[in-house]
C-alpha positions in Angstrom: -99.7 383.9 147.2 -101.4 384.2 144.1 -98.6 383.6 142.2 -98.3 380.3 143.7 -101.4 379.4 143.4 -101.2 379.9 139.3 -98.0 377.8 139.9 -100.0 375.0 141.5 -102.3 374.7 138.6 -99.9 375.2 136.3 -98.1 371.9 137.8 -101.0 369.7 138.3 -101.8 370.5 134.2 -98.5 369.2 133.8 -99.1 366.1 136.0 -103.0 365.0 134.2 -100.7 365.2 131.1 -98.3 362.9 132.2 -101.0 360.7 132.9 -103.1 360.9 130.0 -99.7 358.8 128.5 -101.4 356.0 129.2 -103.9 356.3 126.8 -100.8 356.8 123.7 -99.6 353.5 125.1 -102.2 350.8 124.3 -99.9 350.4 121.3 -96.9 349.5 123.5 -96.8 344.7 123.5 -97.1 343.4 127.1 -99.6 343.1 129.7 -97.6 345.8 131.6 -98.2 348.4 128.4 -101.8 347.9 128.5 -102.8 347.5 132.7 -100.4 350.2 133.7 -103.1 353.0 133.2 -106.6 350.5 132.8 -107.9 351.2 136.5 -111.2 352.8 136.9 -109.5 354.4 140.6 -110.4 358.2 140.2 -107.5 360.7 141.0 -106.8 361.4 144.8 -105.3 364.6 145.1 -104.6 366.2 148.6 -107.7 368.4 150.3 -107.4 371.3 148.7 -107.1 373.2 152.5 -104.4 371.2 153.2 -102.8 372.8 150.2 -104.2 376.3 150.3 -102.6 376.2 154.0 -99.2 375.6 152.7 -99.2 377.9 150.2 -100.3 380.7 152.7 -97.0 379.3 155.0 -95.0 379.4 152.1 -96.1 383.1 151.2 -92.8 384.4 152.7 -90.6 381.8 151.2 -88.2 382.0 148.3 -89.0 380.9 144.7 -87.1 377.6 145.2 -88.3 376.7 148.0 -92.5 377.2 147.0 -92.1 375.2 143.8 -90.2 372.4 146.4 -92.4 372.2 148.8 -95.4 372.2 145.5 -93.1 369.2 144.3 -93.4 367.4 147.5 -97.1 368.1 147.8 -97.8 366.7 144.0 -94.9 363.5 144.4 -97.2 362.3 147.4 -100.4 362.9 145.5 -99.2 360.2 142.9 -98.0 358.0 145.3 -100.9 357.7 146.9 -102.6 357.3 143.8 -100.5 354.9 142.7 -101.0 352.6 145.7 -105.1 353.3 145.8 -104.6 351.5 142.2 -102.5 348.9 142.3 -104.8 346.4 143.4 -107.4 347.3 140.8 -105.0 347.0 138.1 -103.7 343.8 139.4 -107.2 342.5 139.8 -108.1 343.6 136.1 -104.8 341.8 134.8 -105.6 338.9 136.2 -109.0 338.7 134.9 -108.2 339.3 131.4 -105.2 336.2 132.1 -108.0 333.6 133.3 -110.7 334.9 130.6 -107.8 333.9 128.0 -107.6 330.6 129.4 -111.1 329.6 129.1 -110.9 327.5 126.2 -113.3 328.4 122.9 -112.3 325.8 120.4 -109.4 322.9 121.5 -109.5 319.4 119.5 -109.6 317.7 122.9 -111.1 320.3 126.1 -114.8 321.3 125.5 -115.6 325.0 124.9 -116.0 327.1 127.9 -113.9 324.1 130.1 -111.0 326.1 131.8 -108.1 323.4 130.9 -107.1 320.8 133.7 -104.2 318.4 133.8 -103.3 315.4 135.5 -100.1 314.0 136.6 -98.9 310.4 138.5 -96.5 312.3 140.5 -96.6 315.9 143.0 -95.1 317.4 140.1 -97.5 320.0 137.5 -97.0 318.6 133.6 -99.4 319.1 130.9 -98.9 315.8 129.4 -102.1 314.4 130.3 -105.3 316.5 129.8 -108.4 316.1 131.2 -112.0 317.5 130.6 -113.2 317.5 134.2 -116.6 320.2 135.1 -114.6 320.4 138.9 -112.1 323.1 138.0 -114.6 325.0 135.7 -117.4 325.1 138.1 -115.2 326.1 141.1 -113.9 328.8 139.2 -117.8 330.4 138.1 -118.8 329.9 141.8 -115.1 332.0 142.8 -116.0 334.9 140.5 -119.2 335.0 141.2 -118.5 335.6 144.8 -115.9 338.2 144.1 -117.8 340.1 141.3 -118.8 342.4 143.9 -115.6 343.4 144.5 -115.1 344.1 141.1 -115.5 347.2 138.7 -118.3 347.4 137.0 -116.2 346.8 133.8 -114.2 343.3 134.8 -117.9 342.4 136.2 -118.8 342.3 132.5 -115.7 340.3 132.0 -116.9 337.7 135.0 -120.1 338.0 133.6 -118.5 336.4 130.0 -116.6 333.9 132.0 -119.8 332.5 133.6 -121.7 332.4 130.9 -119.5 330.1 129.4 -118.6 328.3 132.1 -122.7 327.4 132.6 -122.8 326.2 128.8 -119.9 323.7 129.3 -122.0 322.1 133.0 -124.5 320.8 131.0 -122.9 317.6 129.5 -121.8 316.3 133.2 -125.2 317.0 134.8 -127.0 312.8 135.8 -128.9 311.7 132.4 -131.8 310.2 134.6 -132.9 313.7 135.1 -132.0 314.1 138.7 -130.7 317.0 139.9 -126.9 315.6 140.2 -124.0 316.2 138.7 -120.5 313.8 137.8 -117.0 314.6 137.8 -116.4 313.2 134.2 -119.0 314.0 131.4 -122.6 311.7 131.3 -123.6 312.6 127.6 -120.8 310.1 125.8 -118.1 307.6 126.7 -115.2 308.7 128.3 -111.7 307.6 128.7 -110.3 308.6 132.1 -106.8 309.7 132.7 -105.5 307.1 135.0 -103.1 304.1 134.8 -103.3 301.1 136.1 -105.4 300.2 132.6 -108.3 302.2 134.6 -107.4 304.0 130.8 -108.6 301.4 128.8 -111.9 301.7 129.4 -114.4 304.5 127.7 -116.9 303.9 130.1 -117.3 306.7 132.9 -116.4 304.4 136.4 -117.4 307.1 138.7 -121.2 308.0 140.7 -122.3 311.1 140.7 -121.2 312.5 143.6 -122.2 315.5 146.4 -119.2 317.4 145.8 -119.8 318.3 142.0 -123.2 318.6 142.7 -123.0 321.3 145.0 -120.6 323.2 143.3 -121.8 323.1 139.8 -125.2 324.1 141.6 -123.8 326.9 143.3 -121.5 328.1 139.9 -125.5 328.0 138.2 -127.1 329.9 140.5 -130.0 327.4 140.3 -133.8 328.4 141.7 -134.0 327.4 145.2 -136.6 324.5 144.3 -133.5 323.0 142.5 -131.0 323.2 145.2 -133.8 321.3 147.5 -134.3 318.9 145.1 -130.6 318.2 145.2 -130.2 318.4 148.8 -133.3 316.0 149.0 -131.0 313.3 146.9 -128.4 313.5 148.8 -130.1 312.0 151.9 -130.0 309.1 150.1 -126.6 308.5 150.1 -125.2 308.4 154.2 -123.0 306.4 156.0 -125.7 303.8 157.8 -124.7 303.3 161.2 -125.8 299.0 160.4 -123.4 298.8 158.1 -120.5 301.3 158.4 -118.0 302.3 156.4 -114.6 300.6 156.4 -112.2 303.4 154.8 -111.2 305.5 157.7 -110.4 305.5 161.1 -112.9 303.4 163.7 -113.5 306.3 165.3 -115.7 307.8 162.3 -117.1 305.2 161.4 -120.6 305.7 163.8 -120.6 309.3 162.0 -124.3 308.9 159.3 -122.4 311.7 157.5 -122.4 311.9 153.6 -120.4 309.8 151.4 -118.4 311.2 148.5 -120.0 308.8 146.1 -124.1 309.1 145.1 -124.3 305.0 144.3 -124.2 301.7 145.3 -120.7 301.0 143.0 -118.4 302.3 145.3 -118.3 302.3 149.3 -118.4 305.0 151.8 -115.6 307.8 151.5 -115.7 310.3 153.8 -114.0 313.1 152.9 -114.2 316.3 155.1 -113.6 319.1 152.1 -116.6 317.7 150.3 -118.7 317.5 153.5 -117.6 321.3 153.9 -118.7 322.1 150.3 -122.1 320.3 150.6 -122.7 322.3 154.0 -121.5 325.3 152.1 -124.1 324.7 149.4 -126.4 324.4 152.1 -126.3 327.8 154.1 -125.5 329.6 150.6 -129.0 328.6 149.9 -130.5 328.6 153.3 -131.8 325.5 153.6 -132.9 323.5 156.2 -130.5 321.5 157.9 -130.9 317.5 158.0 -129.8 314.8 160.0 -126.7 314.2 157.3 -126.0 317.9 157.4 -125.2 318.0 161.4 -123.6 314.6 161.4 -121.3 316.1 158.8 -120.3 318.8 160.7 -120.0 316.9 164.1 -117.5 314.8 162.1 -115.7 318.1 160.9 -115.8 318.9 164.0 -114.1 315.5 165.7 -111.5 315.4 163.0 -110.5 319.0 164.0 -110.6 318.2 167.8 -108.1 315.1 167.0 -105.8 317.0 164.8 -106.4 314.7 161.6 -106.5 317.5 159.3 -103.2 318.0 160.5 -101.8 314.3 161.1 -103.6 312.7 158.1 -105.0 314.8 156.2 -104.9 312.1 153.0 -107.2 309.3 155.5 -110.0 312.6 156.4 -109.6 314.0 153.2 -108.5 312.2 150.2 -109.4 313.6 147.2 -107.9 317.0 148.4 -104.5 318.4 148.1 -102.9 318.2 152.1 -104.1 320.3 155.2 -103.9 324.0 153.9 -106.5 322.7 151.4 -108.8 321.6 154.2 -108.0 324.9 156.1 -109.6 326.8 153.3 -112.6 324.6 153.0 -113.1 325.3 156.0 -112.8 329.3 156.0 -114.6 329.5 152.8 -117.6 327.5 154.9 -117.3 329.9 157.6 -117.4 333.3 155.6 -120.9 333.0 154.6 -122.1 332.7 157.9 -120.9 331.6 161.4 -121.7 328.2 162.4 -121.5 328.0 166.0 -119.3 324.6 166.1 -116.8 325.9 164.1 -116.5 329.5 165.5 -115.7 327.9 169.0 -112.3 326.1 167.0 -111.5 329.6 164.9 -108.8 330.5 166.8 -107.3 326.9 166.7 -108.0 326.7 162.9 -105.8 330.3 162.6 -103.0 328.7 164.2 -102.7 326.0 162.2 -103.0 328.5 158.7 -100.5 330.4 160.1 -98.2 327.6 161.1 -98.1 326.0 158.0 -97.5 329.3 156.1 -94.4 329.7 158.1 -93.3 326.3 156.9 -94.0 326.2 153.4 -92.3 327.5 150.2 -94.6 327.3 147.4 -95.9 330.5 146.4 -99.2 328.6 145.8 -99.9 327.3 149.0 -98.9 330.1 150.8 -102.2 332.0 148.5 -104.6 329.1 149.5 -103.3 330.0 153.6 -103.2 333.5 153.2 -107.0 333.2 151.8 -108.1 331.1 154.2 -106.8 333.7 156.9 -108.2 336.6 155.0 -111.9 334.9 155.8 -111.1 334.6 159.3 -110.1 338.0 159.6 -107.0 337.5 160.6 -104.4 339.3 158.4 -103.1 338.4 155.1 -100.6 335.9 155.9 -98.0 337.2 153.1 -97.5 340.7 151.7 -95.9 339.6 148.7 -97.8 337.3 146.2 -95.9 335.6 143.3 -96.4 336.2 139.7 -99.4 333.9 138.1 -97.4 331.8 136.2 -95.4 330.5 139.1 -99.1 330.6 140.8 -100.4 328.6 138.3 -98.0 326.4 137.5 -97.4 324.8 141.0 -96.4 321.7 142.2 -99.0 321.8 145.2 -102.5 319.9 143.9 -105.9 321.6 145.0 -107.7 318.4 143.9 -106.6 314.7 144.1 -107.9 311.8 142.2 -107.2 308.9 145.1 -107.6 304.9 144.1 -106.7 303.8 147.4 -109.4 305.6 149.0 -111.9 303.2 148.6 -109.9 300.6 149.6 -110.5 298.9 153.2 -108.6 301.1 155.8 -106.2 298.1 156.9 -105.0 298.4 153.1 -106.1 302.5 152.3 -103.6 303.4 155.4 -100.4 302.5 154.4 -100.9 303.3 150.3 -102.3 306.6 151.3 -99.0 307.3 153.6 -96.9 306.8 150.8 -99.1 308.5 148.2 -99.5 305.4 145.8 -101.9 304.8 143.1 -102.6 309.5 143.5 -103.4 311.2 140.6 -103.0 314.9 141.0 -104.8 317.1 138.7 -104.0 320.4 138.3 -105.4 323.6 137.1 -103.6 327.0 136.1 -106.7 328.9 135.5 -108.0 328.1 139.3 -105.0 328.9 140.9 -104.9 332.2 139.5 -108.6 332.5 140.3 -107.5 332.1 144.1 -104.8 334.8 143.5 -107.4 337.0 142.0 -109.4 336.4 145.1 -106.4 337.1 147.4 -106.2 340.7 145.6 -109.5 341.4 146.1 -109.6 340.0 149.9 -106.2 342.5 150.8 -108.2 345.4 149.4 -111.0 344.6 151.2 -109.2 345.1 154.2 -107.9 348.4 153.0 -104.4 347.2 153.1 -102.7 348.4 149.3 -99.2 347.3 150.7 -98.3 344.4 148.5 -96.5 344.0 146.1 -97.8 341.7 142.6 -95.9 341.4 139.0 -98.7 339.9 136.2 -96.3 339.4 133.1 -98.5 338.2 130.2 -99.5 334.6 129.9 -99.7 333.1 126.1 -103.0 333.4 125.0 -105.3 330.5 124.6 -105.8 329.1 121.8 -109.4 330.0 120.2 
């Protein structure tokens, strides 16, 4: 029995040598060279009983047969290991993929932007860039919600990434003083994107609005005196029940919900993703609910009931990419706490995830349902995730830049059906954010059985 013992040790010296390989590879080119081994997953052998036990069995057994059975033992010792880790070195790939995207000198994106394109058709090119504080801000509020997740060393990585990321805010945030932020930079002119000459002009068209606002003040982790201040603005700026708006369905248009836009240039837009951001601001922070804040989730709430999300989701939602979009609002807005209204149409809200994910083939989307199904606790939706380059480089739009939505609703309808005059902007870096976050959800569940391949990206350039 001794023997055997000596032979077990023996064999698992052999085995941490095998392992220690790893460390002779960081020479080796490729993502796959350097992540293989990076995991900060300690060994998991089997309970030494469990062991001892079948050595004592095997006592009476010939030679061949002990070192088998010590074979066996050790091939599902690595195995395990080898799942227990997979998801950490996924995670850590990814992380070191989206750091290299964050831009830190680019003759046209601003340093610490994470770089954003926009196209006139559903289809991703990187023809037209964009400096835009949306994707960048999104993407500091992500990992800062999944940093807990994290090892302590890609934490130091996210920590990097934010820092940034804060740095770049600054030049969208209102140059009045008030605690708002724009989509487009405030400090200097700026030529948008669009057709439709809209690209002639230097001068920034857009209001402030709730939905950047709340974002970037989330992705800055401002004092809570801030975030009231904010919230205090936004009173301001709600549908009036005298004089209501004329872009969306009759039905809505009692709702004193918030509007999309913080000014007097542009009309009432409701758009349920940003009222779902601007309530998620609100419970991140705790704050006291207003009269806007239940009327926007009473109109949530009415659009679900009628299936609008579903039917239309470009008239409830315009500036957002389709109804698995809206379904993760939505989730995202119910994982930091329940809200009572929405709990009561979970089940509902699951069905439609999973529906969708049935019908869809964009490897994309099917992350943003998955996601959204992961918050609700109810599975993962997919158990095989595609690489981050087809990830990032989808066709499906997280964020939509809509001219007919502020059109009158007899005109907005029709336009909207056929997606004229939409100007989809797209974002690698964010997408890959969401797949990071997908990793990270599956292993919070304790589920290791997926598969993910993270071949290396190009560098940014610095």
């Amino acid at each position: 029995m001794f023997g055997g013992i000596k032979a077990f040790h023996a064999a698992t010296q052999r085995r941490n040598e095998f392992f220690s390989v790893g460390n002779r590879l960081d020479s080796l080119p490729g993502v796959v060279a350097r992540d293989l081994f990076q995991t900060e997953a300690p060994p998991h052998y089997p309970p030494l009983i469990f062991i001892f036990i079948l050595l004592r069995l095997s006592a009476t057994m010939k030679k061949k047969f002990q070192y088998t059975l010590l074979g066996m033992v050790l091939g599902v010792s690595c195995c395990f290991q080898a799942v227990i880790a997979q998801d950490s070195v996924a995670a850590h790939s990814l992380l070191r993929q989206i750091e290299d995207q964050q831009l830190r000198r680019d003759p046209f994106f601003m340093p610490g932007i994470f770089p954003s394109y926009v196209s006139n058709k559903k289809v991703y090119r990187e023809q037209r860039k964009d400096n835009n504080v949306f994707y960048t801000a999104l993407i500091s509020y992500t990992l800062k919600k999944l940093r807990p997740g994290l090892p302590a060393s890609d934490q130091t990585i996210v920590d990097s990434i934010i820092a940034r990321s804060e740095r770049a805010v600054a030049p969208f945030k209102n140059r009045e003083g008030r605690e708002t932020y724009n989509f487009w930079r405030t400090d200097s002119a700026y030529r948008l994107p669009y057709l439709w000459g809209l690209n002639y002009t230097s001068k920034n068209m857009l209001e402030d609005d709730p939905d950047c606002t709340s974002i970037c003040l989330l992705s800055l982790n401002v004092p809570g005196q801030t975030a009231e201040k904010a919230h205090e603005v936004m009173q301001d700026f709600v549908n009036d029940a005298d004089n209501p708006t004329q872009t969306t369905f009759s039905r809505y248009r009692s709702y004193e919900a918030y509007s999309t836009w913080m000014g007097n240039r542009l009309p009432v837009v409701f758009d349920i993703c940003v009222l779902s951001n601007v309530l998620t601001f609100v419970q991140e922070y705790n704050l006291p609910w207003t009269k806007a804040d239940s009327a926007s989730l009473d109109l949530i709430v009415a659009t679900i009931n009628n299936k609008d999300h579903i039917r239309h989701p470009y008239i409830v939602a315009p500036y957002y990419g389709g109804s698995s979009i809206i379904l993760y609002h939505l989730a995202r807005l119910m994982s930091i706490k329940p809200v009572p209204a929405l709990e009561a149409l979970k089940d509902s809200l699951i069905s439609d995830a999973q529906r969708i994910l049935l019908q869809t083939h964009d490897g994309f989307e099917k992350i943003v349902l998955s996601n959204a199904l992961l918050k609700w606790n109810a599975g993962p939706g997919i158990s095989e995730a595609g690489t981050p380059d087809e990830i990032g480089k989808s066709n499906t739009p997280f964020f939509i830049g809509n001219i007919p939505s502020i059109f009158n609703f007899i005109l907005k309808k029709p336009l909207s059906k056929r997606e004229i005059g939409f100007y989809y902007h797209y974002c690698p870096a964010y997408n890959n954010v969401l797949l990071l976050e997908y990793v990270v959800l599956r292993h919070k569940t304790g589920d290791n059985n997926f598969t993910f391949d993270a071949p290396a990206i190009k560098k940014a350039v610095e």
